[in-house]
C-alpha positions in Angstrom: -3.7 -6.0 -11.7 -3.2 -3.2 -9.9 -5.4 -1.2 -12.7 -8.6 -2.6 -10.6 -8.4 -0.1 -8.2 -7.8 2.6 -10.3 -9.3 5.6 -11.8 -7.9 7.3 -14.6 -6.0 9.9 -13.0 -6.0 8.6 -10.1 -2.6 8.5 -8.0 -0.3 5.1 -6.7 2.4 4.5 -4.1 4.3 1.2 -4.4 7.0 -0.2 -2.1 8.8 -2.7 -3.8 11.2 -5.4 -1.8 14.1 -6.5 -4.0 15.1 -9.4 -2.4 11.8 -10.7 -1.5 11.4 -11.2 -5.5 14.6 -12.1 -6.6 18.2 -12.0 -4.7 20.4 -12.6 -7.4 19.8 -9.6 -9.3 21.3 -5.7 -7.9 18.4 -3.8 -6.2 18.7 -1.6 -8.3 18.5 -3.3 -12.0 15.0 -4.6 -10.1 13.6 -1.2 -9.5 14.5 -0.6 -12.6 12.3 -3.6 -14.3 9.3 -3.3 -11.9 9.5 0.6 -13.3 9.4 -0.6 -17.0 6.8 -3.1 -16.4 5.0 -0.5 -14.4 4.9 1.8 -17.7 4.1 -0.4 -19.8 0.8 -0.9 -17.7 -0.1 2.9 -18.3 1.5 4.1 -15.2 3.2 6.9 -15.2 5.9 7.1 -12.2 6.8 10.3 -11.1 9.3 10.0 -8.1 11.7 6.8 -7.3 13.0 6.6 -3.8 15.1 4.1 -2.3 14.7 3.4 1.6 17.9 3.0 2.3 19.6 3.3 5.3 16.7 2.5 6.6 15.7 -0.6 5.0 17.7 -2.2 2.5 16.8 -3.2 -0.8 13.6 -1.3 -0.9 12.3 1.6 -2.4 8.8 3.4 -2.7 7.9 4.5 -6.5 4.8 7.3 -6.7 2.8 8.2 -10.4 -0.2 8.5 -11.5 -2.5 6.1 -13.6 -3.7 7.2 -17.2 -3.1 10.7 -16.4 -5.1 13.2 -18.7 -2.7 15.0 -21.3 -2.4 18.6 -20.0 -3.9 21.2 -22.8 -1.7 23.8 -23.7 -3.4 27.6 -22.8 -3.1 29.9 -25.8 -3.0 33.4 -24.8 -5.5 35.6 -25.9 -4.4 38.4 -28.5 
């Protein structure tokens, strides 16, 4: 869903709320998941941060979307 508003290589910050989603599973296990399912979407996370101690459970995930495949630069002989 979140592809809508996307452009290939264009860039996304997510906060994601544990607990608002599911309590009964460790913060961190979910992070994990919503990263997965992220990837699997063509997203391509490039930092993981948790918020704590500021706010618990949470934690802000940046990437990009369909990023272009870098070319390798041959040197000229």
């Amino acid at each position: 869903m979140l592809s809508y508003f996307l452009k290939n290589g264009g860039h996304f910050v997510i906060s994601i709320n544990a607990n608002c989603i599911d309590s009964t599973v460790p913060a961190e296990a979910f992070f994990a998941q919503e990263v997965k399912k992220l990837q699997a979407e063509q997203f391509k996370p490039s930092e993981q941060v948790t918020l704590e101690p500021f706010e618990r459970d949470h934690a802000c995930v940046v990437g990009g979307y369909r990023m272009p495949k870098k070319q390798k630069v041959v040197p000229e002989s």
